[in-house]
Steps between C-alpha positions, in 0.01 A plus 500: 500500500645852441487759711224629716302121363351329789265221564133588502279229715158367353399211693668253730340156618516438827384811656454304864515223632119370419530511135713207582294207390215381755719673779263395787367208342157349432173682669715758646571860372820685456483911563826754540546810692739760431806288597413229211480236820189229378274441749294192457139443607284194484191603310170542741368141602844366456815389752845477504577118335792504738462746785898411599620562183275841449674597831840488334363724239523138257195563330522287163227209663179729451243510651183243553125542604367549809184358394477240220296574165154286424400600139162590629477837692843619420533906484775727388736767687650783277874658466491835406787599305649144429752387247338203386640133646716277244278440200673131380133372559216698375222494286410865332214597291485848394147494446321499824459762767595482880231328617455192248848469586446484887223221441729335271730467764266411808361244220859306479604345842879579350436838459737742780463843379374734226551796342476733185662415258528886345502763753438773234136670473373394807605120505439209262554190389544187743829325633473216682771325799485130555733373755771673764504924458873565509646786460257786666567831513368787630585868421444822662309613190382414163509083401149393478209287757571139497201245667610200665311229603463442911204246684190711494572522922804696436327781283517835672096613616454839337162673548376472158574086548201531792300707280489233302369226684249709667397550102571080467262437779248723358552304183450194664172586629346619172647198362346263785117684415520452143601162524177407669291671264676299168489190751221339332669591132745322596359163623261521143826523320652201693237272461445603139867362428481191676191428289682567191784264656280220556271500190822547257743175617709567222602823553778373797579274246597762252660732732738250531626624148605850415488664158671807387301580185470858577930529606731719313809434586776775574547551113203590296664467187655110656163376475541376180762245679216319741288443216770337272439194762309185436149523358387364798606782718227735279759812596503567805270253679715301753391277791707453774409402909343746673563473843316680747640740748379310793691203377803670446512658839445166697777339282733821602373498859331813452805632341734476809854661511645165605373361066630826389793410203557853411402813341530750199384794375181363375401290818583176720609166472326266723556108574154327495397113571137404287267279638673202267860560634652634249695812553488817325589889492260779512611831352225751660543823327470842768192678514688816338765251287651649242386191292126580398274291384593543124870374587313177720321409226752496298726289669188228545460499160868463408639261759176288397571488148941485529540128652913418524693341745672793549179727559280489876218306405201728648215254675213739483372849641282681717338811351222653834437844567815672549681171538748361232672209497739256350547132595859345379673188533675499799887569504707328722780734478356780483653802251873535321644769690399335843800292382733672282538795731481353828854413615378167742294400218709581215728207550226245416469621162868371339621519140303236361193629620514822435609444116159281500271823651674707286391276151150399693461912490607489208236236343226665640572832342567339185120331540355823526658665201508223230327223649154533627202557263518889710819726402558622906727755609534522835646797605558413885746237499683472826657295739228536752230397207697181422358218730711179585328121561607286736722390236644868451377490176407891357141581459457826407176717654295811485363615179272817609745718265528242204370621164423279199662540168363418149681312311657736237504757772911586636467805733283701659449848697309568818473792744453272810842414590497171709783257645771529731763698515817343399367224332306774182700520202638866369256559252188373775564707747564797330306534181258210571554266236507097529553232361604144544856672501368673837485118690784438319706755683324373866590189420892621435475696852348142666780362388761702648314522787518107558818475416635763704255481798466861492243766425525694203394811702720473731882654471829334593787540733742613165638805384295657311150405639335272222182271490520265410424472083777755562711295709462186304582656183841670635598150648443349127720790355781414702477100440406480871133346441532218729545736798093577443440172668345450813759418795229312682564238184739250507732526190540215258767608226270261271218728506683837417450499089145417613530802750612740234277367271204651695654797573532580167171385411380719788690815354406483161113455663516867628719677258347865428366442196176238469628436109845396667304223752479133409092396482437193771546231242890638375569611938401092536699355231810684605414368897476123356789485256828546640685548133262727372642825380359766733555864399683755747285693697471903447524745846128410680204745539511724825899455484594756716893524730295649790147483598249726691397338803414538879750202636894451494534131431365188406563354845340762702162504319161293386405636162113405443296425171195661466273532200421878412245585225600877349215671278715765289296729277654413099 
C-alpha cells in the first residue's frame, strides 16, 4: 500500500462469543452485554441437563423439559427478538400465514418451534423445527418472534387467555341447548342409516373395494399414462382392499408410540399386526401433511399398478373423513440410511452386500423407466425411501411425487418443485425440469452414499470443506478413489476394481449435465460387467471447494432428509 493507504473494516465474523455455533446448547439461549461475555439461559419451562456442569459455566449439554410434551393440549411460548435455532431440519412453505403454520405444528407431535419464514411486510410464509432447537439467540433488538412448543401447563396465563374460556364456557352452553333441540334430528338420521345398512347387504361388501374413477393424478397431462394399461383396468378404475379405520387402529394399537417405525414430511410410519397375523406398515399421512390427497392417490394408483421385487408391494388403503392411509408389506429392516449411516449398524452391511443394494436400487429404477407398462419418474429417491427385507434386499417406497411419462415423451417442466435436497438433479431444482435423467442422478448420489456411509449434505473434516459429490470427485482426480470407502468395512483387495467400478458408475450418474448421465439400463450394464469400457466421469453437479452450512464437520453433526415441495412462479 502507498502512503497514507490503510485498511478499511466491513464486516468481521465473530463479533462475540454467541455467534459461536449453539454456544449454550439445545433449549437454552445465548445473550451478550457490553463485555461480549455469553450468558446462557434455559428457555422458560426448561432446566439445566447438568446442573454441575452449568455451575462450571460448561454449558454445551442443553437444556431439557420440566414438563414432558403430550401432542394433545400442547401451547406455545414466544422469543421476541430471536435469531432463529439451527435450521438442518425444517420444513418451509412460503405460502401460508402464521397461524396455519402454528396448527401445522401443534398437528405434528415432532414439531418444536415455528416461525416466519419472511419477516418483511408484516410476516409470512411458514418454517417449521422438528427435533432439538440449537443454537438460540437472543438480541437486544431487532431478530424476529420465534414460538416454541412447551406442555399446555407451562403456557404463561395472560388475561386475554381467561377471557377466553369465560367466552369457551359460554360457547359450551349455547352448544349444550342446541344440541337438545337437533336431538331428535339426529336419532332420525341414525336410524335412517342403519336401515339403509340392513336392507342393502351388499353395500359392506363393496366397500370392501375402492375405485378411483374420478382421480387425477399429480400430472394432468400424465393421464394419458394410466389409461395406456390393460383394457380391463377401463382407465382409471382400480380395486384394491379397503380397510377400515377401525381396523387399522386395533392392528396399530390405537396407533401407539411404542409401533411407531418412523416419520417424514408427509406423515408416520406405524408397525401394525391384522387379525390374520400377518404384519404390516401403516403410513398415516398428518392432518396438515404436505402430501394432499391428489399426491395419495397417486401413489395408490401407482404402487398398485408397478409390481417388482424391488418396489414395496402396497396391501390396501384406508380413505375416511380426514383419515388417509397406506398399508405396506412389512419391512424387517426397516429404511437404507438406518444402516448406511449409522456407525453400530453400518458394519452389518459389508462389500458384498452393499454392491447387491446398490444393483437391487438399481433394478428397480430401471423397472420404472423402461420396464413397466407406466414410464415413472420418481423424483424422491433417497436413502430413507429405500426399504430393506429381512433379506436386506432394496425395495424402493413412496411415490406421492411420481409423475407418469408417455411414451415418446423425454422431459418435462413444472412449477412445483418437489424432492429432497441433495438428492434433485441441477436442472430439477433450479429450473424444474425432469426426466428419467433426474432418478438417474439420485441414484448416482445413493450410490456414493452407500459406499461411503456418509451424507451427501453433510461436509468433511478436509481442507477445503467439500460434500461429498465434491469430495468424491477430488479423491477420483487424484487416483485416491478407494479412500471413499467406508472404514467400518473390512477391505478385501479382491473387491477394489469392483469398488472403483461403482464409484465411477456413481460419478458419471450425477455429472452436471443430464445428456452426460448413463440411462438405468447402460448405469446397470457397466455395474454387471467388469470389462466393459466405462467412460470417465466429468466434474459432478453442485461441485463446489467450500459449502454454505451451519456445522464444522462431518463428525460433529446429524444432517436430516426431508422432502420440501417449492411452488416458483415460471
Amino acid at each position: 500500500m502507498g502512503s497514507g493507504s490503510g485498511w478499511t473494516l466491513y464486516w468481521q465474523i465473530p463479533r462475540d462469543q454467541c455467534d459461536n455455533y449453539n454456544q449454550c446448547g439445545s433449549y437454552a439461549l445465548c445473550s451478550t452485554d457490553t463485555s461480549n461475555i455469553p450468558d446462557c439461559n434455559c428457555l422458560t419451562s426448561f432446566v439445566p441437563k447438568s446442573e454441575k456442569d452449568w455451575e462450571l459455566r460448561d454449558t454445551s449439554a442443553g437444556c431439557i423439559r420440566q414438563v414432558g410434551l403430550n401432542c394433545t393440549s400442547d401451547g406455545f411460548i414466544t422469543i421476541s427478538n430471536a435469531k432463529l435455532p439451527d435450521t438442518t431440519n425444517v420444513t418451509v412453505d412460503t405460502t401460508i400465514g402464521l397461524e396455519e403454520c402454528r396448527n401445522r405444528c401443534l398437528m405434528n407431535c415432532s414439531c418444536t418451534g415455528y416461525a416466519n419464514s419472511d419477516i418483511l411486510n408484516g410476516g409470512s410464509g411458514c418454517v417449521i423445527w422438528v427435533g432439538d432447537l440449537a443454537d438460540l439467540r437472543q438480541f437486544s433488538s431487532g431478530g424476529q418472534d420465534f414460538y416454541y412448543r412447551v406442555a399446555g401447563s407451562e403456557v404463561p396465563v395472560t388475561s386475554s387467555t381467561s377471557t377466553k374460556k369465560k367466552n369457551k364456557a359460554a360457547k359450551i352452553a349455547t352448544i349444550v341447548v342446541l344440541g337438545l333441540l337437533i336431538l331428535a334430528s339426529v336419532v332420525y338420521l341414525i336410524r335412517r342409516k342403519l336401515r339403509k345398512n340392513h336392507a342393502n347387504v351388499s353395500y359392506l361388501q363393496r366397500q370392501r373395494q375402492i375405485s378411483f374413477d374420478s382421480v387425477r393424478p399429480l400430472a394432468p397431462a400424465r393421464d394419458k399414462g394410466l389409461e395406456e394399461g390393460s383394457s380391463t383396468d377401463h382407465g382409471h378404475d382400480l380395486s384394491l382392499p379397503l380397510f377400515h379405520s377401525s381396523v387399522i387402529a386395533a392392528a396399530t394399537n390405537n396407533f401407539a408410540l411404542a409401533n411407531k417405525l418412523g416419520e417424514g414430511g408427509f406423515g408416520t410410519v406405524f408397525k401394525g399386526e391384522l387379525e390374520g397375523g400377518e404384519i404390516v406398515a401403516v403410513k398415516r399421512l398428518a392432518k396438515f401433511s404436505t402430501q394432499g390427497t391428489d399426491e395419495f392417490k397417486n401413489e395408490v394408483i401407482l404402487i398398485a399398478k408397478l409390481q417388482h421385487v424391488n418396489l414395496v408391494r402396497l396391501l390396501g388403503c384406508c380413505i375416511e373423513g380426514e383419515e388417509r392411509m397406506l398399508v405396506y408389506e412389512f419391512m424387517e429392516n426397516k429404511s437404507l440410511d438406518t444402516f448406511i449411516f449409522n456407525k453400530e449398524k453400518s458394519s452389518q452391511l459389508n462389500w458384498h452386500k452393499r454392491f447387491e443394494i446398490i444393483k437391487g436400487i438399481a433394478r428397480g429404477v430401471l423397472y420404472l423407466h423402461e420396464d413397466s407398462r407406466l414410464r415413472v419418474i420418481h423424483r424422491d429417491l433417497k436413502a430413507s425411501n429405500v426399504l430393506l427385507d429381512e433379506n436386506m434386499n432394496p425395495k424402493i417406497s413412496d411415490f406421492g411425487v411420481a409423475r407418469i411419462f408417455g411414451g415418446d415423451e423425454k422431459k418435462s417442466y413444472t412449477n412445483r418443485v418437489v424432492g429432497t435436497y441433495g438428492y434433485m438433479s441441477p436442472e430439477y431444482a433450479m429450473d424444474g425440469v425432469f426426466s428419467v435423467k433426474s432418478d438417474v442422478f439420485s441414484f448416482g448420489v445413493l450410490v456414493l452414499e452407500v459406499i461411503s456411509g456418509k451424507k451427501n449434505r453433510g461436509i468433511f473434516s478436509v481442507e477445503p470443506l467439500l460434500n461429498l459429490l465434491s469430495y468424491s470427485w477430488t479423491l477420483w482426480k487424484d487416483g485416491k478413489a478407494l479412500e471413499l470407502l467406508d472404514s467400518s468395512i473390512s477391505t478385501n483387495p479382491n473387491h477394489n476394481l469392483q469398488i472403483i467400478r461403482c464409484i465411477q458408475v456413481g460419478l458419471l450418474c450425477v455429472q452436471d449435465r443430464p445428456e452426460d448421465r448413463p440411462h438405468m439400463s447402460e448405469a446397470i450394464l457397466m455395474l454387471n460387467s467388469p470389462n466393459a469400457n466405462i467412460p470417465q466421469p466429468k466434474q459432478p453437479g453442485y461441485f463446489s471447494d467450500r459449502v454454505v452450512s451451519d456445522i464444522e464437520s462431518s463428525s460433529s453433526c446429524t444432517v436430516f432428509d426431508t422432502t420440501v415441495t417449492i411452488v416458483e412462479p415460471r
